[in-house]
N, CA, C and O atoms as a GROMACS GRO file, in nm:
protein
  236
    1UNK      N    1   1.965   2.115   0.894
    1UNK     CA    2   1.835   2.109   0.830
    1UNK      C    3   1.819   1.972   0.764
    1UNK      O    4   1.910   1.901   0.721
    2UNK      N    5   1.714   1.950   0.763
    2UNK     CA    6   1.667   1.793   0.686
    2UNK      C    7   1.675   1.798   0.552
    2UNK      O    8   1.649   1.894   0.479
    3UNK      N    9   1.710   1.700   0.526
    3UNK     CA   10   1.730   1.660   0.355
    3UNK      C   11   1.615   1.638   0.308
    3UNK      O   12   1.543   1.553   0.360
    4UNK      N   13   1.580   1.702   0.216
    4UNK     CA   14   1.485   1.650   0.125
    4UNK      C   15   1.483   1.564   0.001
    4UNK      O   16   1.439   1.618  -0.100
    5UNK      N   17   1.515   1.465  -0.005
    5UNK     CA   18   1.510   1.326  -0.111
    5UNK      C   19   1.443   1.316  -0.040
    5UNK      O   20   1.413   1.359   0.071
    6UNK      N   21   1.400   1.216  -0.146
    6UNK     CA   22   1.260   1.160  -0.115
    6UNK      C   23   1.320   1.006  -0.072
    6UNK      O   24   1.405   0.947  -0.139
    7UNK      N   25   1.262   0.958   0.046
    7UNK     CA   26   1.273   0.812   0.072
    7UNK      C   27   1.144   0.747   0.135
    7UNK      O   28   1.129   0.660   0.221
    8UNK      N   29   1.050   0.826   0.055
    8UNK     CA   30   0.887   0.704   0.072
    8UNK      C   31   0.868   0.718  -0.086
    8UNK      O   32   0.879   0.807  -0.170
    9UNK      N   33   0.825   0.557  -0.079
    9UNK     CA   34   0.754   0.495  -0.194
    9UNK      C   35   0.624   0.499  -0.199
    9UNK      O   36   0.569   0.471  -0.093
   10UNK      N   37   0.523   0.538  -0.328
   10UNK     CA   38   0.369   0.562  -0.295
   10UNK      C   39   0.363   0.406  -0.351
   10UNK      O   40   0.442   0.345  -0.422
   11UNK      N   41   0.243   0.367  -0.292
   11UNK     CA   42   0.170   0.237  -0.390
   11UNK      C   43   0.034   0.224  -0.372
   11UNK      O   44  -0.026   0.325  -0.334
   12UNK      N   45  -0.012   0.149  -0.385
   12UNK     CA   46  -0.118   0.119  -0.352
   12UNK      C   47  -0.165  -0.048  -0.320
   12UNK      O   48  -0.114  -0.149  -0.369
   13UNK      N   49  -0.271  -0.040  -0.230
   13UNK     CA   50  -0.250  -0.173  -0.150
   13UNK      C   51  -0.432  -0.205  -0.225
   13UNK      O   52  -0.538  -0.144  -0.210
   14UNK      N   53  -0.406  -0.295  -0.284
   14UNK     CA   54  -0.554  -0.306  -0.361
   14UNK      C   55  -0.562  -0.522  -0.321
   14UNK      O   56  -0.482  -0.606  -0.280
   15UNK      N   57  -0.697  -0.521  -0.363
   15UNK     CA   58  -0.784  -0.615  -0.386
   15UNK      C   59  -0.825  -0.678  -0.509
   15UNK      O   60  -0.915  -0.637  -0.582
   16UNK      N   61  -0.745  -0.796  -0.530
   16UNK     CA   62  -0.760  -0.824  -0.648
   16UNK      C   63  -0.901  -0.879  -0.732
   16UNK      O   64  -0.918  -0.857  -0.852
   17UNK      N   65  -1.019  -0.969  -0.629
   17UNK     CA   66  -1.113  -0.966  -0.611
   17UNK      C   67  -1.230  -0.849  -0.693
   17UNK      O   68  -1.303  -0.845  -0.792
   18UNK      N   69  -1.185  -0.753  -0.560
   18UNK     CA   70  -1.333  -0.645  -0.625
   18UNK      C   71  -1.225  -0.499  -0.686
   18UNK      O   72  -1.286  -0.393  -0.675
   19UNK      N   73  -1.116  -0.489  -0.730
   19UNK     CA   74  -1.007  -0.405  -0.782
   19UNK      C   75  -1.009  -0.284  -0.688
   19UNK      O   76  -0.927  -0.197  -0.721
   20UNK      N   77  -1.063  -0.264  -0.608
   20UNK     CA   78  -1.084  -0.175  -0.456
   20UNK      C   79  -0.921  -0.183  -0.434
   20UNK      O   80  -0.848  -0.281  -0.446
   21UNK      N   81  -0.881  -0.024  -0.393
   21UNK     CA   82  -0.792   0.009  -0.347
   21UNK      C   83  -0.723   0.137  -0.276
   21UNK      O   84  -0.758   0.237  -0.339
   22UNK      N   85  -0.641   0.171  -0.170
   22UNK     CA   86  -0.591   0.229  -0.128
   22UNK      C   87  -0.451   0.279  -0.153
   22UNK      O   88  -0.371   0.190  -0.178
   23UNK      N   89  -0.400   0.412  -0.152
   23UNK     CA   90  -0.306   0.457  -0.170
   23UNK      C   91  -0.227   0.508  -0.040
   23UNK      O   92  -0.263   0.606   0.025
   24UNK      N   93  -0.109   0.424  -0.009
   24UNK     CA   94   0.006   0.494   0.097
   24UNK      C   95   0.118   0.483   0.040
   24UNK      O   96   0.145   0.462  -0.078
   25UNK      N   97   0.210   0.505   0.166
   25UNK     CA   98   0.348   0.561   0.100
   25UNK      C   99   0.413   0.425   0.234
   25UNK      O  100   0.338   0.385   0.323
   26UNK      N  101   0.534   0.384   0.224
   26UNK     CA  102   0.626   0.355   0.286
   26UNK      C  103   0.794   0.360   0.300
   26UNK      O  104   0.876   0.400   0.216
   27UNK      N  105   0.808   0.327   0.384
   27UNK     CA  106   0.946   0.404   0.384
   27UNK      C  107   1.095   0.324   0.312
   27UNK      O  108   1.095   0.208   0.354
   28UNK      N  109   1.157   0.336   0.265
   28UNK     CA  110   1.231   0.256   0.143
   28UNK      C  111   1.336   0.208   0.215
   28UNK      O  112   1.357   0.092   0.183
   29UNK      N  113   1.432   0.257   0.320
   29UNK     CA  114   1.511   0.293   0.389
   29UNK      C  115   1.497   0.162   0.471
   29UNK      O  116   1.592   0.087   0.494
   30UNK      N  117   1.379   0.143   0.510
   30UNK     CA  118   1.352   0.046   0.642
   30UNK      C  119   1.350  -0.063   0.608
   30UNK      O  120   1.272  -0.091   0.517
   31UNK      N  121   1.445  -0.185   0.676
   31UNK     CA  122   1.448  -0.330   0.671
   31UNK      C  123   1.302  -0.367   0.690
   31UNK      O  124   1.260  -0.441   0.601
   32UNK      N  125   1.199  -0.330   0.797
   32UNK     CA  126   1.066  -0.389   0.787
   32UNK      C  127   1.004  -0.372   0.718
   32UNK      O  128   0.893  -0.420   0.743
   33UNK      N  129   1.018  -0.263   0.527
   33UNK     CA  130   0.900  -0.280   0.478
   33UNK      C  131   0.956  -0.347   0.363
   33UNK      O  132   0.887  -0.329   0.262
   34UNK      N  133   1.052  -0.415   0.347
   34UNK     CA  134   1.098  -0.501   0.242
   34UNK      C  135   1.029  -0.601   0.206
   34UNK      O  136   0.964  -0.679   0.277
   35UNK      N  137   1.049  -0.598   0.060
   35UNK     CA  138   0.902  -0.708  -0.011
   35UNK      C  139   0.754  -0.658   0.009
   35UNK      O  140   0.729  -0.557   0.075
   36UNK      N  141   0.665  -0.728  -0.047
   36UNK     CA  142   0.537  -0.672  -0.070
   36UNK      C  143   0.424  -0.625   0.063
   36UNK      O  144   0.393  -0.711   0.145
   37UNK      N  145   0.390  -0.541   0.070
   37UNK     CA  146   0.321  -0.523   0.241
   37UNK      C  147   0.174  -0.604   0.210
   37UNK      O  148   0.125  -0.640   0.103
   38UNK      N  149   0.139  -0.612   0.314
   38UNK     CA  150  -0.009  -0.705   0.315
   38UNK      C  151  -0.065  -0.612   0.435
   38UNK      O  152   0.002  -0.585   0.534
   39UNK      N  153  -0.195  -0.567   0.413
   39UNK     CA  154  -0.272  -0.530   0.538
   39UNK      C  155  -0.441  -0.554   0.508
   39UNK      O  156  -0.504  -0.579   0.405
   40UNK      N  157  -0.485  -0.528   0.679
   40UNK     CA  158  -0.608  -0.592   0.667
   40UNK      C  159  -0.694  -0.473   0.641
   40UNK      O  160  -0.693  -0.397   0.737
   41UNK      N  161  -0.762  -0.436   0.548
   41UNK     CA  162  -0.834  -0.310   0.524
   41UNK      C  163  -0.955  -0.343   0.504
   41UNK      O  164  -0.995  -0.454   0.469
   42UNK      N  165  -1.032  -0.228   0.529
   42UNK     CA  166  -1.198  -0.232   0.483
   42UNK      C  167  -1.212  -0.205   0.328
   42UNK      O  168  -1.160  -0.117   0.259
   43UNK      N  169  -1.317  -0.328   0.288
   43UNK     CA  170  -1.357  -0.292   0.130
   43UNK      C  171  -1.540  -0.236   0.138
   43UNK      O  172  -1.640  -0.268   0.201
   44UNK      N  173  -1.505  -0.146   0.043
   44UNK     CA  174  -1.641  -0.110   0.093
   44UNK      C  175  -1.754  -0.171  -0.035
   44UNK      O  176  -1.873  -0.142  -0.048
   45UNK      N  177  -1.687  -0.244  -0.101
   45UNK     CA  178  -1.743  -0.340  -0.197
   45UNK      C  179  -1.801  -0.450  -0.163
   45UNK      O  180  -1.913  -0.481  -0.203
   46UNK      N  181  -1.733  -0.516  -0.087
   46UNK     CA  182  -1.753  -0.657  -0.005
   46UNK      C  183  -1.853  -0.606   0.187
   46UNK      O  184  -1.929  -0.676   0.254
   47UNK      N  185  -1.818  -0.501   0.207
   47UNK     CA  186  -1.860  -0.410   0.293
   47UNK      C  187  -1.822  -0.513   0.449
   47UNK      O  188  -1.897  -0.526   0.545
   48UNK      N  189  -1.673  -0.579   0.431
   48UNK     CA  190  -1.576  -0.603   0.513
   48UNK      C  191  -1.459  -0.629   0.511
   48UNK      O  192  -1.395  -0.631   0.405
   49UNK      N  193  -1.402  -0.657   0.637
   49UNK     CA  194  -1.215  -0.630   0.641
   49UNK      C  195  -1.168  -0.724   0.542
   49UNK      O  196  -1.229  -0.829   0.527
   50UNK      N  197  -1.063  -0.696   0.471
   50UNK     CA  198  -1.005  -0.832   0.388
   50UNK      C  199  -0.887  -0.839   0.402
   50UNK      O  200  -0.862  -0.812   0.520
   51UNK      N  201  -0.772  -0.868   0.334
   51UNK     CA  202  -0.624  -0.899   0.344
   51UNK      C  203  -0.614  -0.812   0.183
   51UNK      O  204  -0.686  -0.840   0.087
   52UNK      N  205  -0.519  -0.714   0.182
   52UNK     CA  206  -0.469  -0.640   0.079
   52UNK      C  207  -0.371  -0.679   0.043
   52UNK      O  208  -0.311  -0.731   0.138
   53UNK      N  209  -0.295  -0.685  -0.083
   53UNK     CA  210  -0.150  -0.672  -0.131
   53UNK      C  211  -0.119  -0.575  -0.210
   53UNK      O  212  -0.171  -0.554  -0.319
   54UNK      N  213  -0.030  -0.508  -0.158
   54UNK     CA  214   0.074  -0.420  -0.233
   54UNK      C  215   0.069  -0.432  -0.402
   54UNK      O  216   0.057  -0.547  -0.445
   55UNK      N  217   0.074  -0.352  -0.473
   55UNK     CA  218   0.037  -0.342  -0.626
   55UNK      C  219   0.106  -0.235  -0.678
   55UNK      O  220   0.117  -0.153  -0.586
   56UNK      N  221   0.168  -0.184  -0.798
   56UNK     CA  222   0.181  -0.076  -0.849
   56UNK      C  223   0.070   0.047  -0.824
   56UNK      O  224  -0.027   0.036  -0.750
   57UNK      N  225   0.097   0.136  -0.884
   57UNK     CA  226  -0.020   0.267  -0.866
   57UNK      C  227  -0.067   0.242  -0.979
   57UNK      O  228  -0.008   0.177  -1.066
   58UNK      N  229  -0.197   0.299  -0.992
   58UNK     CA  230  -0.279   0.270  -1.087
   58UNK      C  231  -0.261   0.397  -1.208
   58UNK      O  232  -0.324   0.491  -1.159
   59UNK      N  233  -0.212   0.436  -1.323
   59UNK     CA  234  -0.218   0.532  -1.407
   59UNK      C  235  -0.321   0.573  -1.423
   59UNK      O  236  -0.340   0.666  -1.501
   0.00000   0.00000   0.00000
């Protein structure tokens, strides 16, 4: 049976710009998500794609 620990990290990938942001998880375990992730997401502020960075979660 599978272990359950937990080995995804939640964060959120926000916009520093218009403070617009998204919440995922990645996997902790994996050499490719080491250091901060960057992706190209839709803001629906700017009402186009931009470049995101990785951020804490928001309280």
């Amino acid at each position: 049976m599978a272990s359950k620990k937990g080995n995804k990290e939640v964060f959120a990938l926000a916009n520093p710009e218009t403070g617009y942001f998204y919440i995922k998880s990645k996997n902790t375990k994996s050499e490719n998500t080491a250091g901060k992730m960057k992706m190209r997401k839709y803001d629906p502020k700017l009402r186009k794609h931009v470049v995101m960075t990785e951020r804490k979660m928001p309280h």
